[in-house]
Backbone bond lengths (Angstrom), bond angles and torsions (degrees), N, CA, C in turn:
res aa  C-N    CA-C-N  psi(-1)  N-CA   C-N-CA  omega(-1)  CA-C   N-CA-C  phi
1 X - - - 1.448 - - 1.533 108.57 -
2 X 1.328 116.11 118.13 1.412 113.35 179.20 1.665 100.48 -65.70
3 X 1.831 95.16 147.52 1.395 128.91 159.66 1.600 108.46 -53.43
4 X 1.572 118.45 174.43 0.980 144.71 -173.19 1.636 99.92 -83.52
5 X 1.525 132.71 -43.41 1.025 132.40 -174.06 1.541 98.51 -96.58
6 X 1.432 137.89 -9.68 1.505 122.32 164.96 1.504 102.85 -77.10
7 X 1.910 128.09 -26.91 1.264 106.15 -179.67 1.460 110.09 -78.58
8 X 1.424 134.85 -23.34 1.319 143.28 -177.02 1.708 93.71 -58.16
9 X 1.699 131.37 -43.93 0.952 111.32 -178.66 1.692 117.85 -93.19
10 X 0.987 127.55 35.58 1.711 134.76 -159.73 1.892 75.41 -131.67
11 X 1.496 123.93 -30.86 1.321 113.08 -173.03 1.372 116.69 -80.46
12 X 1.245 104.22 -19.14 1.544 118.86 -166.29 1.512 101.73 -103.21
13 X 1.336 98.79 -15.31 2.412 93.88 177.54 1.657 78.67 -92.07
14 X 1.012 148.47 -47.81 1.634 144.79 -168.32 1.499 115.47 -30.99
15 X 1.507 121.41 -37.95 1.264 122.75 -160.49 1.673 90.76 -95.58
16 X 1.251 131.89 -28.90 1.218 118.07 152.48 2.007 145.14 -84.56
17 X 1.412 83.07 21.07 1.707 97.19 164.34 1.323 100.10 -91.25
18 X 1.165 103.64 133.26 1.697 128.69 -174.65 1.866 100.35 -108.09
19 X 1.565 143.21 25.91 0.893 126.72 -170.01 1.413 89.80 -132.86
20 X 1.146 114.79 137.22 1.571 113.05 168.81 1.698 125.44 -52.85
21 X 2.037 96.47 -61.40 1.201 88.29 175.73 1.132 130.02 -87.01
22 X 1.423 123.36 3.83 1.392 139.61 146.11 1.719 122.02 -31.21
23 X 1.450 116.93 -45.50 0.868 141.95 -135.70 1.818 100.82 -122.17
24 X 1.066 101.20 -38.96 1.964 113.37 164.97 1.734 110.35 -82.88
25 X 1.315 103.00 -5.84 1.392 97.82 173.35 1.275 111.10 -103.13
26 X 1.852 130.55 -20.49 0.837 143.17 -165.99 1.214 79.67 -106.86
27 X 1.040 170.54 79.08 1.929 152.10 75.09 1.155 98.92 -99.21
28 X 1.343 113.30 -54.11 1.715 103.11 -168.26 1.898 106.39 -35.49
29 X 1.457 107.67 -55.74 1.681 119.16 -170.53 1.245 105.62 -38.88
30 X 1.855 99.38 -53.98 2.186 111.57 172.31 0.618 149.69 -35.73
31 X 1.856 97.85 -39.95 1.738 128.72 171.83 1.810 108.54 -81.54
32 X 1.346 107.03 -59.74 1.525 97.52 -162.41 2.010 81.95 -102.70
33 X 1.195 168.39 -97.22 1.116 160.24 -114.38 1.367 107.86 119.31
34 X 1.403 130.48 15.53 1.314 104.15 177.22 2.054 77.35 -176.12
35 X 1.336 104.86 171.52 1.370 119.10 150.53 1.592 132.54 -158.41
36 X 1.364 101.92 131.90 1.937 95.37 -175.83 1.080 130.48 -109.44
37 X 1.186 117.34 172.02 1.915 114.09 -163.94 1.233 98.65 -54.86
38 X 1.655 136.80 -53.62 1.457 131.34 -172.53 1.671 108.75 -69.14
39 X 1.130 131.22 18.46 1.427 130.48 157.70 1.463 91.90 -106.13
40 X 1.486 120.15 -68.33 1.361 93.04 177.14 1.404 153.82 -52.62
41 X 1.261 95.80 -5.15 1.918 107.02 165.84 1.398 113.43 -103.82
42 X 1.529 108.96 -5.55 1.558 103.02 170.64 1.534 120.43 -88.31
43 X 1.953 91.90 -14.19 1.724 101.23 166.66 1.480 115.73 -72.16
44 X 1.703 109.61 -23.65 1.691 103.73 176.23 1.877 86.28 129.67
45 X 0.801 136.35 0.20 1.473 135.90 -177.72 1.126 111.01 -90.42
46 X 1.478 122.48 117.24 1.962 115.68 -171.93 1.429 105.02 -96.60
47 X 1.482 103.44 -29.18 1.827 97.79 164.63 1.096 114.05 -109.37
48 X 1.154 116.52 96.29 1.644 131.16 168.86 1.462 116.66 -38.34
49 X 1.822 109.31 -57.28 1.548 114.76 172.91 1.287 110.78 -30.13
50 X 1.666 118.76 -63.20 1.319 121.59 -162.47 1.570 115.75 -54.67
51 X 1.338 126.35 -49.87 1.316 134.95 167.11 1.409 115.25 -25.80
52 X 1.665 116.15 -52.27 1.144 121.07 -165.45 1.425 116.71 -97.31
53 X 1.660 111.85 -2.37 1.318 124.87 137.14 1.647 141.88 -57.89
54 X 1.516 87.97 -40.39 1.579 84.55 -178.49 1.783 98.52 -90.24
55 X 1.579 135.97 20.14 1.003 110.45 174.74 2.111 92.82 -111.36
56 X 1.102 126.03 -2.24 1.173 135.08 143.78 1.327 121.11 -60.65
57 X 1.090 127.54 -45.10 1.585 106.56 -173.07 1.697 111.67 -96.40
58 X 1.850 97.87 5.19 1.092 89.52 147.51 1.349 141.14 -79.37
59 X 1.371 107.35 6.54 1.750 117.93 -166.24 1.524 111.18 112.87
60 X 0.880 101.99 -48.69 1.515 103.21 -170.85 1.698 127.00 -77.67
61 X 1.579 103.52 121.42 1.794 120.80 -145.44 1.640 92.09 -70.39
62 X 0.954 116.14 107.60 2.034 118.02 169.72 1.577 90.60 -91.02
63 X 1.883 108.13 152.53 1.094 124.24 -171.22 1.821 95.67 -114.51
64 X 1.257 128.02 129.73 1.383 113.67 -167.06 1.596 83.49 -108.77
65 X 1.616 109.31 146.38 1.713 137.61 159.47 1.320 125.30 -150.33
66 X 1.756 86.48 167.35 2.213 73.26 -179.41 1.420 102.53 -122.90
67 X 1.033 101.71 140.19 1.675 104.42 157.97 1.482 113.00 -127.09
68 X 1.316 110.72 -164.54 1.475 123.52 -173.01 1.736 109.68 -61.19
69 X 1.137 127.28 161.50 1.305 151.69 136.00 1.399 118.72 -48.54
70 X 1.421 120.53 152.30 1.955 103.15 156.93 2.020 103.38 -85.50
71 X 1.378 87.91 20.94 1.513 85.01 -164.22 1.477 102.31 -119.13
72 X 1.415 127.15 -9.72 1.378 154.81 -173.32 1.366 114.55 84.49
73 X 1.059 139.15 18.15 0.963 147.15 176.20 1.942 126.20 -86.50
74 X 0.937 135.46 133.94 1.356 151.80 -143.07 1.828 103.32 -80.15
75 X 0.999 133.09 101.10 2.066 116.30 -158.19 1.315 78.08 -124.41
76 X 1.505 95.16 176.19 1.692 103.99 166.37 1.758 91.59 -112.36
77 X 1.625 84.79 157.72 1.561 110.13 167.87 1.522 121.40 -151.57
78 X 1.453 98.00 149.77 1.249 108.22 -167.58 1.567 127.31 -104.66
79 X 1.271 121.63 151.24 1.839 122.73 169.57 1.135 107.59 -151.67
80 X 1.344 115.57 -166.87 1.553 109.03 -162.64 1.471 89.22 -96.18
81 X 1.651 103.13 150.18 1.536 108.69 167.87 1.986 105.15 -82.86
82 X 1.179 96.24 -143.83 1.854 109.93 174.78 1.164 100.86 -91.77
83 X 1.362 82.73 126.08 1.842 118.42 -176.45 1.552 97.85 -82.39
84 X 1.043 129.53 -3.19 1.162 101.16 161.51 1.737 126.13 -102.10
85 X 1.715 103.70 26.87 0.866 109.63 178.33 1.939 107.32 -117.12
86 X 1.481 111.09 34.72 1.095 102.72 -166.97 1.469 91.73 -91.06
87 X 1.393 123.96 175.01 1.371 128.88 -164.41 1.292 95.17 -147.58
88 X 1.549 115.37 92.62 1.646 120.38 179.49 1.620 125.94 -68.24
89 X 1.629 127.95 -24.07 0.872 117.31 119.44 1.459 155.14 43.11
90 X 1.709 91.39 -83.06 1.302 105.25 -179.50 1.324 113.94 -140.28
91 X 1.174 119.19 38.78 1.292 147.60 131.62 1.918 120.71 -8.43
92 X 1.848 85.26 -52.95 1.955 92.65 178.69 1.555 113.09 -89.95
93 X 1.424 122.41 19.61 1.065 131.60 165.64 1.576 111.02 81.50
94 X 1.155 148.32 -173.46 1.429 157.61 157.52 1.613 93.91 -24.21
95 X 1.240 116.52 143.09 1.498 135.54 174.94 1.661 97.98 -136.44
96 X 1.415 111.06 130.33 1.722 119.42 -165.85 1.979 75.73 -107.14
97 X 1.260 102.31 157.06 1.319 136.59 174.98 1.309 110.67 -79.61
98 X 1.404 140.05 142.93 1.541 136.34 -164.26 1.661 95.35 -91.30
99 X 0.988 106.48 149.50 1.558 120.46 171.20 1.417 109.41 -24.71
100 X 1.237 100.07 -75.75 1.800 129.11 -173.82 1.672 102.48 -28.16
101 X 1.667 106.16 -84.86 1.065 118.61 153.46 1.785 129.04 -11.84
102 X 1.102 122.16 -75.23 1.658 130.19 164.34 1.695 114.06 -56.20
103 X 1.169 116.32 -17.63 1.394 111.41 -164.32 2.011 83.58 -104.45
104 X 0.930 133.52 -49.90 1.538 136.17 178.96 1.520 100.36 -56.36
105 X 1.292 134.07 -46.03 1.405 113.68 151.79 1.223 163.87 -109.38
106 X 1.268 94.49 28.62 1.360 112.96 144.02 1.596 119.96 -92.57
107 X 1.260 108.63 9.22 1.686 111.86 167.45 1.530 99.93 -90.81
108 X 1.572 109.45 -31.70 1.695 92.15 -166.49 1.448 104.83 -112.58
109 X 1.543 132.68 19.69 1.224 121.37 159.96 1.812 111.78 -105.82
110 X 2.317 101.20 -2.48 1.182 91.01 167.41 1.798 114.45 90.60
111 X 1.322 107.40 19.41 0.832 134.04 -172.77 1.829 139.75 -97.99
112 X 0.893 128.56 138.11 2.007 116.15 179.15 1.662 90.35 72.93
């Protein structure tokens, strides 16, 4: 369970997440300590997974669990994993490769 000064720093990588729902998953967690797929579809998100993907490949380690439903049913939910496994880095989320780049290798592995 992150410390008081690992969430002070999860607040301070926050202003550099560039993803929306990246970024609604990372306060929501701030505000209440955790977040679950049925909050995330009550925010408007039909794939919950994905949400809690793009706040992973921003770097930041989510701990996956399940608890109940309001419906009884078994969901996953999320919190932060170990902060000392955040990877600042990648902070700006997935970075795609420039054309140029991808097209030069797939010329030399012979490829498309």
């Amino acid at each position: 369970m992150p410390t008081s000064s690992h969430i002070e720093n999860i607040r301070q990588l926050l202003e550099f997440v560039v993803s929306k729902r990246a970024r609604l998953v990372i306060e929501h967690i701030l505000e209440h300590g955790q977040v679950t797929t049925e909050d995330l579809k009550e925010m408007g998100y039909n794939h919950p997974p994905r949400a809690a993907r793009d706040v992973r490949e921003a770097g930041i380690p989510l701990e996956t669990f399940c608890v109940l439903s309001s419906e009884g049913r078994s969901i996953a939910a999320y919190r932060f994993g170990e902060v000392n496994l955040i990877r600042s880095g990648r902070i700006h989320g997935r970075t795609t490769f420039p054309k140029r780049f991808k097209d030069r290798l797939y010329e030399l592995r012979h490829c498309k």
